[in-house]
C-alpha positions in Angstrom: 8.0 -30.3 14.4 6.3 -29.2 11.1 7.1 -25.5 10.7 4.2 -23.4 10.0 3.7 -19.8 8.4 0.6 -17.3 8.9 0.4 -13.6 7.0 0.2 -10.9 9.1 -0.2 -7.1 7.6 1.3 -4.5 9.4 0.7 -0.5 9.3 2.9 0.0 6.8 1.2 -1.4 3.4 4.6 -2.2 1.6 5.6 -4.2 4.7 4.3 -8.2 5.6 4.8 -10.4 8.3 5.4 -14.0 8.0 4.9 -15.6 11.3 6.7 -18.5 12.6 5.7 -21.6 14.5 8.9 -22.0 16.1 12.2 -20.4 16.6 14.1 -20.1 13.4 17.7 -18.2 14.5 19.2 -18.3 17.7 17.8 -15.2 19.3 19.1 -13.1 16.6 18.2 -10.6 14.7 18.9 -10.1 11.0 18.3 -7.3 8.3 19.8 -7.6 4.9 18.8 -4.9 2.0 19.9 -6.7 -0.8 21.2 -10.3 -2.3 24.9 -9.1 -1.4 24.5 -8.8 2.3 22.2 -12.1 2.4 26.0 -14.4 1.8 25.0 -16.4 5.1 21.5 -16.7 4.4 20.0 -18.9 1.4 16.4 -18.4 2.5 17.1 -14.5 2.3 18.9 -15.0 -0.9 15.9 -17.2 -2.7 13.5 -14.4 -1.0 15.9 -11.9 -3.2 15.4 -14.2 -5.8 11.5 -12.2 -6.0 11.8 -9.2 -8.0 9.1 -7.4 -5.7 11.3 -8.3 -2.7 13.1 -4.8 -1.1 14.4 -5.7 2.1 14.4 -8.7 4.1 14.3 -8.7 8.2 15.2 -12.3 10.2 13.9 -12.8 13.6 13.5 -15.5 15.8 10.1 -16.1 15.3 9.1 -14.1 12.3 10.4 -12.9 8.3 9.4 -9.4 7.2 9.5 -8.6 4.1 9.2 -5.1 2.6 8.4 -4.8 -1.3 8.8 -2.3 -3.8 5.8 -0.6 -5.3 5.1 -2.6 -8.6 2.8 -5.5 -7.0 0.2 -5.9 -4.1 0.6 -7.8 -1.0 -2.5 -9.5 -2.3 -0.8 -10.9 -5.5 1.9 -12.3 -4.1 1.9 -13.0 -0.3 0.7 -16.9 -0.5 3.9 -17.3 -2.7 6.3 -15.9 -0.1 4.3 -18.2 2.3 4.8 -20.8 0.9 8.3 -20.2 -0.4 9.0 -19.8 3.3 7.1 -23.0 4.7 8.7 -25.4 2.0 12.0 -24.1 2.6 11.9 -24.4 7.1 10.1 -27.7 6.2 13.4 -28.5 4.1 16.0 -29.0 7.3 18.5 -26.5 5.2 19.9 -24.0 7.6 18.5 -20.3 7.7 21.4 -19.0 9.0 24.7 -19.7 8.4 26.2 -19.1 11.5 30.5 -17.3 11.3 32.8 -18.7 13.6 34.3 -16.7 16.1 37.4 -16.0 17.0 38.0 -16.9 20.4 38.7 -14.0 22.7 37.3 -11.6 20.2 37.6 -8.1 21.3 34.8 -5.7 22.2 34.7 -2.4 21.0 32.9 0.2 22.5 32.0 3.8 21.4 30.2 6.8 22.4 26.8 8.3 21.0 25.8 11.8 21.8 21.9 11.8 22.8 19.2 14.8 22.3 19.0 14.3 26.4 22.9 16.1 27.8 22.7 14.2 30.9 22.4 10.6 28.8 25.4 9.8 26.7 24.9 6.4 24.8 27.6 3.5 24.8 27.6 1.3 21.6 28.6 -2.3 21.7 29.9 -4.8 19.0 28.5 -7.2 20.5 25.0 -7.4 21.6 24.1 -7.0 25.0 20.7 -8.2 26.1 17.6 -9.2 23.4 14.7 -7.2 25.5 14.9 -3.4 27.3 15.4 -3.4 30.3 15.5 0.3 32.4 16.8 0.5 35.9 16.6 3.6 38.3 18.9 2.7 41.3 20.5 -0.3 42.5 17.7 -1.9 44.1 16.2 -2.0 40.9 19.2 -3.7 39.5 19.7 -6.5 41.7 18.7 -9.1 39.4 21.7 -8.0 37.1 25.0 -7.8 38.6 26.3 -5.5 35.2 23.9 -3.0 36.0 24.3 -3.1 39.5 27.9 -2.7 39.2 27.2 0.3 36.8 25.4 2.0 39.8 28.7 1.6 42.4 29.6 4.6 40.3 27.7 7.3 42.7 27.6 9.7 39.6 25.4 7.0 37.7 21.4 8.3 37.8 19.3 5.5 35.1 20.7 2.9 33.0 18.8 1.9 29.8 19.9 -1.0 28.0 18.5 -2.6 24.5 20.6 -4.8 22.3 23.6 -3.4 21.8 23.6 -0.6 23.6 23.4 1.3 27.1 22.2 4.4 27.8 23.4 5.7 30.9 22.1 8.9 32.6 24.3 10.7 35.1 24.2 13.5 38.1 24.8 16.9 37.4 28.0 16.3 40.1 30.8 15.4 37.3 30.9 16.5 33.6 30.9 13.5 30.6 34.6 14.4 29.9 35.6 13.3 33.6 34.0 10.5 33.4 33.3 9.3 29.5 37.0 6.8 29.6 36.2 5.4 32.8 32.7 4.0 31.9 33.8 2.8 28.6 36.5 0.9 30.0 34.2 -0.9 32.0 31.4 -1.8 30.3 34.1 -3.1 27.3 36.0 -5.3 30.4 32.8 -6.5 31.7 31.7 -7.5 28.5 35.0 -9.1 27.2 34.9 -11.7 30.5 31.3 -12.1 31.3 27.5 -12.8 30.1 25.2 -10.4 30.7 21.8 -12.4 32.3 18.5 -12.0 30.4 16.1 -9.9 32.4 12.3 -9.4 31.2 10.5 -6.1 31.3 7.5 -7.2 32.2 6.6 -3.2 30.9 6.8 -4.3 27.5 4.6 -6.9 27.6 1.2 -5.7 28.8 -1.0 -8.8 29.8 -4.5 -6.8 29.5 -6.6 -7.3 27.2 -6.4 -4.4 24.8 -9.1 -2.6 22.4 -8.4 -2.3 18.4 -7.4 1.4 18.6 -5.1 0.7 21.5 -3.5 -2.5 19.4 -3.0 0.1 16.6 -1.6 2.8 18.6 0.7 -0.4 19.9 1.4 -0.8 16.2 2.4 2.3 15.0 4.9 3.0 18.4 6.1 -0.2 17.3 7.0 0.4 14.2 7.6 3.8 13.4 8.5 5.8 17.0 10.7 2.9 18.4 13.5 2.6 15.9 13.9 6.2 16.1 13.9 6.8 19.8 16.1 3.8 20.0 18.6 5.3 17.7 18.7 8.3 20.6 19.6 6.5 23.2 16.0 5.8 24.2 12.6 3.7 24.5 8.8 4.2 24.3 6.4 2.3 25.8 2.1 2.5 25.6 0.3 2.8 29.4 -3.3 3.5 28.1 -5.3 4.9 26.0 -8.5 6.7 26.8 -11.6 6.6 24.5 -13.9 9.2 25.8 -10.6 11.9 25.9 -8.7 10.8 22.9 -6.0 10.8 25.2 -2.7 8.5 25.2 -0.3 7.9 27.6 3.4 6.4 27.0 5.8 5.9 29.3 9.8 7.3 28.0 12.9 5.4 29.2 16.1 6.3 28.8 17.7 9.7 26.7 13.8 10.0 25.9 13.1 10.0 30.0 13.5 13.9 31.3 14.5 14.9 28.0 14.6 18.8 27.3 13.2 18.3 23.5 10.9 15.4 24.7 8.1 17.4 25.0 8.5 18.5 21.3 9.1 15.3 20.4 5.4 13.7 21.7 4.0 17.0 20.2 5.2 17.4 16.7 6.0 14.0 16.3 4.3 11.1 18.0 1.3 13.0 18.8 0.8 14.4 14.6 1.3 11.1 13.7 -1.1 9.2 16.0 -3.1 11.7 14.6 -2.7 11.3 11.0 -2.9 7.7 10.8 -5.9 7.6 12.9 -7.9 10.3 12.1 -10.3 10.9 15.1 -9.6 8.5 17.5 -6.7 10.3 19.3 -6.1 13.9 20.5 -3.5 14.0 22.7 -0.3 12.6 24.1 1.3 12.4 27.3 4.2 10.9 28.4 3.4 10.0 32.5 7.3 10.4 33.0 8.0 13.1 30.7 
């Protein structure tokens, strides 16, 4: 199959998407900031290779590419294209994958969370590729790890996203009762099993969507996830409403019945939405929150 590659801007002007054709890693992610940290990628090292090249960000099915300030997309995306094409269209390797060691250890460590009744656990390893969110067992019957995590009767949510889980517990046992215990298990369970792939469907809305909703989509995406995420936490858009200016989200995880949540959508999501669209949003709720 000939490998293909289409522009896409993004809400960031310094940032471009190349899009894919076809799967390029092996469900992996990859960020690298400079020629250094690219060692097992030569298409991330001849992107380096660009002197207007900042960062460089492999997925799956898509290459972005931030730049620093001294040229326009305009100038110089078609190059990057094409530098991209020829290369996939080459048969050389994107990625060189490491070997691993057999039986390497997991490690697992513990991340406060603005929420004190969700305490994140942080893997080595990654866990699952999408977000997934359960509230009680019968929710988690598709994945026996989760539904293991809820035989613990002190266990309230579980939120998991790549290499992390966010676990939110009953006010009936403090975390230093039970902080060892969890860790123990979820680094076991991970050292001797696969975790199966389950789809939030939440995440991938199948309406059709208007232009400021796509934008609003945008922005979350790229601005409000990674820093949620690095909480302990998710965002996801439910609607938005034209006439009221009004947006909805939906908070999983730490973010979910968060004390400083509340602030959060105010002085933070909400201003921005704001900002970056000007009159086309006024408000945001969280229908969980």
């Amino acid at each position: 199959m000939k490998f293909k590659v289409s522009i896409e801007k993004t809400q960031n002007k310094f940032i471009n998407k190349f899009e894919i054709n076809n799967f390029i890693t092996n469900h992996v992610n990859y960020e690298y900031n400079n020629i250094d940290e690219a060692k097992n990628s030569k298409l991330a090292q001849e992107l380096f290779y660009l002197p207007f090249v900042k960062k460089v960000y492999i997925t799956p099915s898509f290459i972005s590419i931030e730049r620093f300030n001294i040229v326009d997309w305009d100038q110089v995306e078609e190059e990057v294209k094409n530098l991209i094409e020829e290369y996939l269209n080459s048969g050389k390797e994107v990625i060189s994958e490491i070997k691993k060691k057999k039986n390497n250890p997991i490690s697992i460590y513990t991340e406060s969370t603005p929420n004190p009744a969700v305490l994140k656990f942080v893997s080595n390893k990654l866990i699952v590729e999408n977000n997934i969110e359960f509230n009680n067992i019968e929710e988690a019957q598709s994945m026996d790890f989760a539904k293991k995590l809820f035989e613990f009767s002190y266990i309230k949510n579980i939120f998991l996203s790549k290499n992390f889980v966010s676990v939110t517990k009953y006010d009936v046992k403090s975390w230093d009762e039970i902080v060892l215990e969890l860790r123990n298990f979820i680094k076991n369970y991970l050292e001797n099993n696969e975790i199966n792939q389950v789809i939030d469907t939440k995440e991938s809305p199948s309406i059709d969507l208007d232009e400021t909703s796509e934008k609003i989509i945008s922005i979350l995406d790229e601005y409000i996830k990674p820093a949620v995420s690095s909480d302990g936490g998710n965002i996801l858009f439910d609607s938005y409403d034209p006439k009221k200016k009004l947006v909805k989200v939906v908070l999983q995880g730490a973010c979910s019945g968060c004390p400083s949540s509340t602030i959060t959508l105010k002085n933070g999501i909400e201003n921005m939405l704001k900002e970056m669209l000007q009159d086309e949003v006024e408000t945001v709720e969280a229908i969980n929150g």
